[in-house]
N, C-alpha and C positions, 0 to 999 in steps of 0.2 A: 433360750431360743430352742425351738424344737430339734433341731438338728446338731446340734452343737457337737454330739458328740461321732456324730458320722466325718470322717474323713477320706475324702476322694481325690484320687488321682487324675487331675484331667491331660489329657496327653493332645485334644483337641484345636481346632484352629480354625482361625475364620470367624463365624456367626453362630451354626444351626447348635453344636456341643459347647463354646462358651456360653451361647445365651441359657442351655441349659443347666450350667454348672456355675452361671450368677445367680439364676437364681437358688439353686440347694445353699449356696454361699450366703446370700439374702437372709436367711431363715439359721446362720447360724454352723454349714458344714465347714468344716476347714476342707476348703481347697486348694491345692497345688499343681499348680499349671509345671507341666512338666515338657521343657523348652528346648529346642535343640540350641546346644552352644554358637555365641555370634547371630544367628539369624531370626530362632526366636518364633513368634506368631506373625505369620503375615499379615495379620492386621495392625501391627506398629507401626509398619512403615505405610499406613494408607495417607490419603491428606483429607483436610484440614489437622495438622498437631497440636497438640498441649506444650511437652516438650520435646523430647526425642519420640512420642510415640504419640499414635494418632485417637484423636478427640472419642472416637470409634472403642479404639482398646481402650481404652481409661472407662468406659460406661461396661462393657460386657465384662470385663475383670475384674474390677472393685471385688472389694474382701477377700482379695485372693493371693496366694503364694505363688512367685516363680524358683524353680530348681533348671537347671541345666544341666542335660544328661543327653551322651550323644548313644544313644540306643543303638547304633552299630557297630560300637565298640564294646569287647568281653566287660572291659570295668563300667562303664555306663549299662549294661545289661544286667550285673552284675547288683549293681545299686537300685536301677529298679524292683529286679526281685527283692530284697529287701523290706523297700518300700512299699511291694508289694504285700507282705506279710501282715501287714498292722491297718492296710485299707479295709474299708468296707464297701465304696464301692471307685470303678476305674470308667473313665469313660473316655471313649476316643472313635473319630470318627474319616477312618483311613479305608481304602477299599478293602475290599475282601479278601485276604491272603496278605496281608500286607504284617499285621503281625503276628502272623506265625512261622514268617520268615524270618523275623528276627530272634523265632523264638519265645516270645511273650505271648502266646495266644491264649483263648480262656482257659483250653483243656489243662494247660502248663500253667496259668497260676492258679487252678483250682485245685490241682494236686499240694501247694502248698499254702493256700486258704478256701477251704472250702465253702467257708461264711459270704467269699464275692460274689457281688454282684457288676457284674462286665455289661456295659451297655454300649453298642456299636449302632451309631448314627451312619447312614450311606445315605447313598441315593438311593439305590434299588432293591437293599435288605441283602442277605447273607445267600439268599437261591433265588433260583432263575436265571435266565438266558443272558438276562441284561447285567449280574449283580456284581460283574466285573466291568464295567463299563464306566464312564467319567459324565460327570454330566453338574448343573448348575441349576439354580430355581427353576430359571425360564423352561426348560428342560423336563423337570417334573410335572410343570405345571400343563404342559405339550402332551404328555404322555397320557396324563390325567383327564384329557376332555376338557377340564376347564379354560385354560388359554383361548380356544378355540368360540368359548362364549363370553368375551370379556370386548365391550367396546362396542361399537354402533351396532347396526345391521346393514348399512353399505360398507364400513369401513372395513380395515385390516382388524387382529385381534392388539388390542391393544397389553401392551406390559404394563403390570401392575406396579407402584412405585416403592412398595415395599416386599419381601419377601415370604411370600402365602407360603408355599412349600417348607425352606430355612428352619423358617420359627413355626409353623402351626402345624407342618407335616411333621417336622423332625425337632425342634426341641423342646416343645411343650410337651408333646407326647413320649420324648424321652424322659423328661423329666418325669412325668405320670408314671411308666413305668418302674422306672428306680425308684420309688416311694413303693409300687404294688411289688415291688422283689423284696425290699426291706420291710414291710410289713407281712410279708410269707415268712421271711427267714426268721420271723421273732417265734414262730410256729414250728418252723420244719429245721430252724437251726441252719439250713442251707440256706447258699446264694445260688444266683441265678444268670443267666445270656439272657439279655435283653437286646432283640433284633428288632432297631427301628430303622422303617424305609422311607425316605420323605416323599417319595411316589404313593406311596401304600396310604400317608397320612392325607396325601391330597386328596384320593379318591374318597376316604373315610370321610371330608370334608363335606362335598357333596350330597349331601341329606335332600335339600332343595328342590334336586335335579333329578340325580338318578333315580330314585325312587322307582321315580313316572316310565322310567324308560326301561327299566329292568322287569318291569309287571305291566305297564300297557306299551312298550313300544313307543313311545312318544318322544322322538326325539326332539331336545331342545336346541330353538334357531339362538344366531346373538342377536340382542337385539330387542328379541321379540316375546321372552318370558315374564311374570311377575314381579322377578326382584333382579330384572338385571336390564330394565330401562325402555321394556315395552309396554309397560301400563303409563296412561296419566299420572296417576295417583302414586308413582314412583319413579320419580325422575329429577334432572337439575336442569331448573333455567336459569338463563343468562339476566341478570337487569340491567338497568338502563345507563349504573355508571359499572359496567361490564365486570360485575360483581358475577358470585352464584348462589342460587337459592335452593336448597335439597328440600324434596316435597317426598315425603314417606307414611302417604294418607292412604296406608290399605285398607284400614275399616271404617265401613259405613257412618261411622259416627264422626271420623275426624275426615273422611274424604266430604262430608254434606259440610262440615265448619271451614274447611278449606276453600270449596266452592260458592259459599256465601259471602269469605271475605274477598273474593277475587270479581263476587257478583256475576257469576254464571252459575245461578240454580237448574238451567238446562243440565246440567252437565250431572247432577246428581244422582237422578237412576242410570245413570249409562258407566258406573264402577266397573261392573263386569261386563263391556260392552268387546265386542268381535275387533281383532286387531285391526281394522282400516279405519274402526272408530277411535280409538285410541290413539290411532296415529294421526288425525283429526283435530284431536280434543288437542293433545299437545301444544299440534300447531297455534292453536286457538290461544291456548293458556300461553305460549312462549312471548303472543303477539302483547299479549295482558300484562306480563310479569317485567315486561322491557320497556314500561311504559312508565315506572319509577324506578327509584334507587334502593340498593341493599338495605339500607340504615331507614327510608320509609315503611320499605313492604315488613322489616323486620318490629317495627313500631304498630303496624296493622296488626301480627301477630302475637305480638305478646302476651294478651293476655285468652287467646284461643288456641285449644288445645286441638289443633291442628297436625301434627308431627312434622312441624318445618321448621328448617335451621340455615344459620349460614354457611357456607361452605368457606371453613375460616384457613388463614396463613399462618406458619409455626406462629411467627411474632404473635396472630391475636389468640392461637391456643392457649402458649402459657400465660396470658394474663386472663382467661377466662373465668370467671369465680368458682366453675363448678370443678375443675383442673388443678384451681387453690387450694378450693376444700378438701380434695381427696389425697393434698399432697405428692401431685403424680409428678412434678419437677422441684427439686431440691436442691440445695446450696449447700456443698460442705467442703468444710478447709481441706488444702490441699498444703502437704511441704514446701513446695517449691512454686506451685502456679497460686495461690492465694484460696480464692473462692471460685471455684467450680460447679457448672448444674448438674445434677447428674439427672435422668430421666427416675422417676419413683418408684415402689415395689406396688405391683396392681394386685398382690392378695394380700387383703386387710383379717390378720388374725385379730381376735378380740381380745387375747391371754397373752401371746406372746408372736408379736406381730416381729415382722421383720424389719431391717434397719441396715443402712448403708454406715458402715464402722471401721472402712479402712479402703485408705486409697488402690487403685490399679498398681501391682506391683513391678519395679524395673527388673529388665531380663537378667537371671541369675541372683535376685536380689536374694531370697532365702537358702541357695546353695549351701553355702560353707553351714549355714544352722543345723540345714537338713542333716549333712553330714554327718556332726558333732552327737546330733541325736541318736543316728544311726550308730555309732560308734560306743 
């Protein structure tokens, strides 16, 4: 596996730093989750459980080590440095000042590994006004501009049901980065600080939007842009057995096959029409699309290449074929609970792909090993 031989300290909690150190795990790093004694990750104690720990921790942990080391004690301090000795990279996603109070900070384990790579997920990054400050997705996502366009054009902004900031500000792009530090240091022999902000990673998001408004001025309404529910040709209606149907016919060619299977060829040159038109056309289409059922109109289009889909429930995701194919939900034994799904790895290597190879580990489950090693 490509990483097989990198080993990372994760000291993280929660989402945004385990999703990014399942995946280096995925591909192969030894991970070791490094716990505080008794309490652990607060994602164990989330609900729905497996066993003592929740459905949640068992998918972001897989392939991974726990150690218990209570980092405010000399001998838990003590042992981390150690540990710290033989990683290549640490990742931990605590506010700013937080470990170099305990002494652990990068300047101090780079004095005795200079090869690390320390990557520090926050909300706000390592400077600025805010970068001691506390804050949550919703939060980034506020700060970001984007919040503020998400949801009707009458309505309030709506919260998104998964975590845009989490995962896509902060730990994908963490993950990006400690791959671009450990492929410098195969050059420079150094390691590196990698300062990821998941504020910083939302706005980086924004391609779409800002653009427009950073070089023309053009501030974006909610509601009323191209890919956020103010065109026809991009939008969800309701049908008739109060299903939804996702219609993402921006070009010419699949917005004309769309409007022919609906039978409003009026409606064809008017793609790029002024938004009262649009808000029109909707109406029109919403009146049309309500007028059968999911399972018909989805029958109409099957074999037109329209870009219209149903807007499906977990239960009909994972039975989808195309969700089969790519192996994105997986069954693998478990010690104690049997067979368990776990969600799949969504980067397909072709040489040496990744692979889920070992259960979410219990708290302090590899301590006494780590120890023994150390020793």
């Amino acid at each position: 596996m490509p990483l097989k031989s990198i080993r990372v300290l994760d000291l993280s909690r929660l989402l945004p730093g385990p999703y990014c150190t399942m995946l280096l795990a995925d591909f192969g790093a030894e991970v070791i989750k490094v716990e505080e004694p008794a309490k652990g990750d607060y994602a164990r104690a989330y609900e729905p459980k497996l066993d003592e720990d929740s459905a949640m921790f068992h998918s972001l942990n897989r392939n991974k080590k726990s150690v218990c080391l209570d980092l405010k004690s000399e001998n838990g301090k003590n042992e981390f440095l150690k540990m710290a000795e033989s990683a290549d990279v640490i990742v931990e996603s605590f506010r700013p000042g937080v470990m170099e109070r305990l002494g652990l900070d990068y300047a101090t384990l780079k004095r005795i590994n200079p090869r690390l790579v320390y990557c520090a997920i926050t909300g706000y990054g390592q400077t600025g006004p805010f970068a001691d400050k506390p804050g949550h997705d919703i939060n980034y996502l506020s700060f970001a501009g984007l919040l503020n366009l998400m949801g009707d054009q009458k309505g309030k902004p709506v919260v998104p049901a998964t975590q845009i900031a989490d995962i896509g500000g902060g730990a994908l792009l963490g993950t990006i980065g400690i791959l671009l530090a450990l492929l410098e240091r195969e050059k420079s022999g150094e390691g590196q600080f990698v300062d990821v902000s998941m504020l910083d990673g939302v706005i980086a998001w924004l391609q779409t939007l800002l653009p427009d408004y950073l070089n023309a001025e053009a501030e974006p309404k909610r509601g009323k842009e191209m890919l956020n529910g103010g065109r026809a040709c991009y939008s969800v209606y309701e049908t008739k057995d109060e299903r939804y149907l996702s219609v993402g016919a921006l070009e010419p060619k699949f917005w004309e096959k769309f409007c022919q299977v609906i039978g409003r060829h009026d409606f064809v040159p008017l793609l790029e029409a002024p938004l009262h038109e649009q808000h029109r056309m909707k109406y029109e289409i919403q009146l049309i699309i309500s007028q059968k059922t999911l399972a018909e109109w989805l029958n109409l289009f099957s074999d037109v290449e329209a870009c219209v889909s149903p807007v499906l429930t977990f239960e009909e995701m994972i039975e989808h074929p195309q969700v089969i194919a790519r192996e994105m939900i997986q069954s693998v034994n478990h010690s104690t609970q049997g067979t368990i799904k776990h969600i799949g790895i969504p980067i397909k290597l072709s040489e040496t792909p990744g692979k889920i190879y070992s259960r979410a580990p219990k708290l302090g489950e590899h301590t006494d090993e780590r120890q023994k090693n150390l020793n």
